[in-house]
C-alpha positions in Angstrom: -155.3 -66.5 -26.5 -156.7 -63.0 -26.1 -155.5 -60.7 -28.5 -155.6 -57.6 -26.2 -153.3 -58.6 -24.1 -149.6 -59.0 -24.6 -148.5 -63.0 -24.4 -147.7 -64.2 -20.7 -144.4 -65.1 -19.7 -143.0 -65.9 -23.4 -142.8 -62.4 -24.2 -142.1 -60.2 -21.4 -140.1 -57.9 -23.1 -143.0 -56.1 -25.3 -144.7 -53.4 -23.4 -148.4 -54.2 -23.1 -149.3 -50.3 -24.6 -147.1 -51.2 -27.7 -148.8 -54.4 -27.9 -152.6 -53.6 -27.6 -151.7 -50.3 -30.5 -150.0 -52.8 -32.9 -153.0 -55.0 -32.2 -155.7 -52.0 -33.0 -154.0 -50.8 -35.9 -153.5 -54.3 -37.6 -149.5 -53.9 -37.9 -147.4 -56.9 -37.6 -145.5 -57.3 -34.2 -141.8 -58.8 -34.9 -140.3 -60.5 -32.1 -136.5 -61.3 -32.3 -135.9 -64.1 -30.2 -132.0 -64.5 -29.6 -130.8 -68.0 -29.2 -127.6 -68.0 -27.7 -127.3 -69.3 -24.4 -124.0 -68.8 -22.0 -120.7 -67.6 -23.4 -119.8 -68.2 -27.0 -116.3 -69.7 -26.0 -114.7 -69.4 -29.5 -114.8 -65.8 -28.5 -113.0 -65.4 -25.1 -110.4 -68.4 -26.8 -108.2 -66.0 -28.3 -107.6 -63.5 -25.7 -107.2 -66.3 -23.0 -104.1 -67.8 -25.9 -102.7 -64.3 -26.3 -102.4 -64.1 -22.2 -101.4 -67.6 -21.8 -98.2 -66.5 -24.5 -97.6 -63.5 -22.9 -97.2 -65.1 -19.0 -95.1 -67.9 -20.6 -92.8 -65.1 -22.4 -92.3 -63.5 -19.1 -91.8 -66.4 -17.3 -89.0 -67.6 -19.7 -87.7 -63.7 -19.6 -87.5 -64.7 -15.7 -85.6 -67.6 -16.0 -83.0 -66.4 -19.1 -82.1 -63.5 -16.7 -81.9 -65.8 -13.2 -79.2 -68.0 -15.4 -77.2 -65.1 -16.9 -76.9 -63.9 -13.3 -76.1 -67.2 -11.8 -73.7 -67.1 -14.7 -72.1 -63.4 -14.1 -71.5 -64.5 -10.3 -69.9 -67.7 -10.8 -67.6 -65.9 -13.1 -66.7 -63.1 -10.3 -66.3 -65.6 -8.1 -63.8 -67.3 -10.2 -61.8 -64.5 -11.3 -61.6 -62.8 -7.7 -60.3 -66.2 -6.1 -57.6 -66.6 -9.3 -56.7 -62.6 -8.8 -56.1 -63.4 -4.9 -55.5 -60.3 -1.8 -55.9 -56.5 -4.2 -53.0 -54.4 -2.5 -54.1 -50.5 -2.3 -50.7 -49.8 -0.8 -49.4 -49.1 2.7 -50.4 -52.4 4.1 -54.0 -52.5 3.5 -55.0 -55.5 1.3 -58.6 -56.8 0.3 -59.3 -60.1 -0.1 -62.3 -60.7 -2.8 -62.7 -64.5 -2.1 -61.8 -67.0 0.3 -60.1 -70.0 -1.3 -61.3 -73.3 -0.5 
């Protein structure tokens, strides 16, 4: 290997001015080499969990409030059908339910 030149394709990341001056002056060249490769997936495993309990929460909050109002209408419905035709007066009557 020549030692005024800057390594091939192994380093590509070293400028080849920086290179040749560390090379003339005799100072050591440090090369970090980082070995991680592709995402670190105990990383993204936590936000993905928080996310996953915040849709099921909504969806249950979704479903609690479709049942209370299934619940609250059945429960008009009963109550105007036992309370029958409301009378204002004068003849005019309004029926809430029809009976069955």
């Amino acid at each position: 290997m020549n030692d005024r030149e800057p390594p091939g394709t192994t380093i590509r990341h070293i400028p080849a001015d920086d290179w040749n001056r560390a090379q003339a002056n005799g100072k050591p060249v440090v090369i970090v080499i980082r070995d991680r490769h592709g995402v670190e997936w105990r990383r993204c495993l936590f936000p993905f969990a928080v996310a996953g309990a915040v849709v099921l929460g909504c969806w249950g909050l979704v479903a609690v409030l479709c049942a209370l109002l299934d619940f609250a209408a059945h429960t008009v419905t009963v109550i105007a059908g036992a309370a029958g035709p409301i009378g204002i007066g004068g003849g005019v009557t309004l029926r809430l339910a029809r009976r069955r």
